[in-house]
LOLUMRO-258876 format. One record per residue (C-alpha): residue number from 1; z, x, y. Coordinates in nm, 2 decimals, decimal comma. Example, Ala and Ser with C-alpha at 12.3 -4.5 7.8 and 13.67 -1.06 7.14 Angstrom:
2
+-----+--------+--------+--------+
| pos |      z |      x |      y |
+-----+--------+--------+--------+
|   1 |   0,78 |   1,23 |  -0,45 |
|   2 |   0,71 |   1,37 |  -0,11 |
+-----+--------+--------+--------+
This chain:
54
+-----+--------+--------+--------+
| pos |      z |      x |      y |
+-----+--------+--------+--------+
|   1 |  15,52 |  -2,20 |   2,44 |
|   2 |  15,80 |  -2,38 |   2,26 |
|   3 |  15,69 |  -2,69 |   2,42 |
|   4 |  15,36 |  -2,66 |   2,32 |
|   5 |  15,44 |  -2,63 |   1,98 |
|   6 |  15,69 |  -2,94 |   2,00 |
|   7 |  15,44 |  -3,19 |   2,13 |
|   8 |  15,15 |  -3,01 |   1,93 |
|   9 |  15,38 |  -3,11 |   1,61 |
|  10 |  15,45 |  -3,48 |   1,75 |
|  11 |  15,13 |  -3,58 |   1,78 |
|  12 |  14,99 |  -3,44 |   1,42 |
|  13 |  15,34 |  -3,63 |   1,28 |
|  14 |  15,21 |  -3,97 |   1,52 |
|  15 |  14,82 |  -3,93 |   1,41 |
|  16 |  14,81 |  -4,14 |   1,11 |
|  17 |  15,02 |  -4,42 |   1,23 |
|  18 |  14,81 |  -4,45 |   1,55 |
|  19 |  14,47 |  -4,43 |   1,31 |
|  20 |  14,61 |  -4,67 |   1,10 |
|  21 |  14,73 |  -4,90 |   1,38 |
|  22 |  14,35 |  -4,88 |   1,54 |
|  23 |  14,20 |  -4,98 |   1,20 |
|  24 |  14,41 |  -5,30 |   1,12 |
|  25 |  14,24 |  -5,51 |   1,40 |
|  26 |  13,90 |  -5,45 |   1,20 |
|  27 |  13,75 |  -5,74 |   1,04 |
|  28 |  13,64 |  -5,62 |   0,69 |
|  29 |  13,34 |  -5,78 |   0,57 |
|  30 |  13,22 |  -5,83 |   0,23 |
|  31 |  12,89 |  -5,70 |   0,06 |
|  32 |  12,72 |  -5,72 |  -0,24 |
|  33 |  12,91 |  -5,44 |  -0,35 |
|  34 |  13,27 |  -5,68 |  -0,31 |
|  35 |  13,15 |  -5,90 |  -0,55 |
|  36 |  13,36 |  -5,95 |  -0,90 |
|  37 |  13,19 |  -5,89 |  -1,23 |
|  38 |  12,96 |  -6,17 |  -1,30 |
|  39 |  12,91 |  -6,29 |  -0,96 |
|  40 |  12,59 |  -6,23 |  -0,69 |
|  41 |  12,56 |  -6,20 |  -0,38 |
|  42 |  12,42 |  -6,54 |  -0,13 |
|  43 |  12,28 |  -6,41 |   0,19 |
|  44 |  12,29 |  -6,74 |   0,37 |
|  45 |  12,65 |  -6,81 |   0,27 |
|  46 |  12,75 |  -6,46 |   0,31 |
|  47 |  12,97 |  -6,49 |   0,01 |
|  48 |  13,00 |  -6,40 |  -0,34 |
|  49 |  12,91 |  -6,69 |  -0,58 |
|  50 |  12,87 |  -6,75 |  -0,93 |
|  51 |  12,48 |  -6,73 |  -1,04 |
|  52 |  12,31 |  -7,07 |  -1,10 |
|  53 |  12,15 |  -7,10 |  -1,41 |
|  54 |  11,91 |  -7,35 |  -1,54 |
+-----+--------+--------+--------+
């Protein structure tokens, strides 16, 4: 029972490093959403850019 508990208690105190660890390997893409005040979105550049005016 005791050793239950111990490895029970080592893997809730290793859980977030190992999520963590899984997530940093992820690219993280960027949406409209991303985009800084005054900027839009370009769907063929797939970047944020400032709006042409004119």
């Amino acid at each position: 029972m005791k050793l239950k508990l111990a490895l029970a208690a080592v893997a809730f105190a290793l859980a977030p490093a190992v999520a963590s660890a899984m997530c940093s390997g992820m690219k993280h893409e960027t949406t409209a959403s991303g985009c800084t005040a005054g900027q839009v979105w370009d769907a063929d550049s797939a970047t944020c850019v400032e709006p042409v005016t004119g």
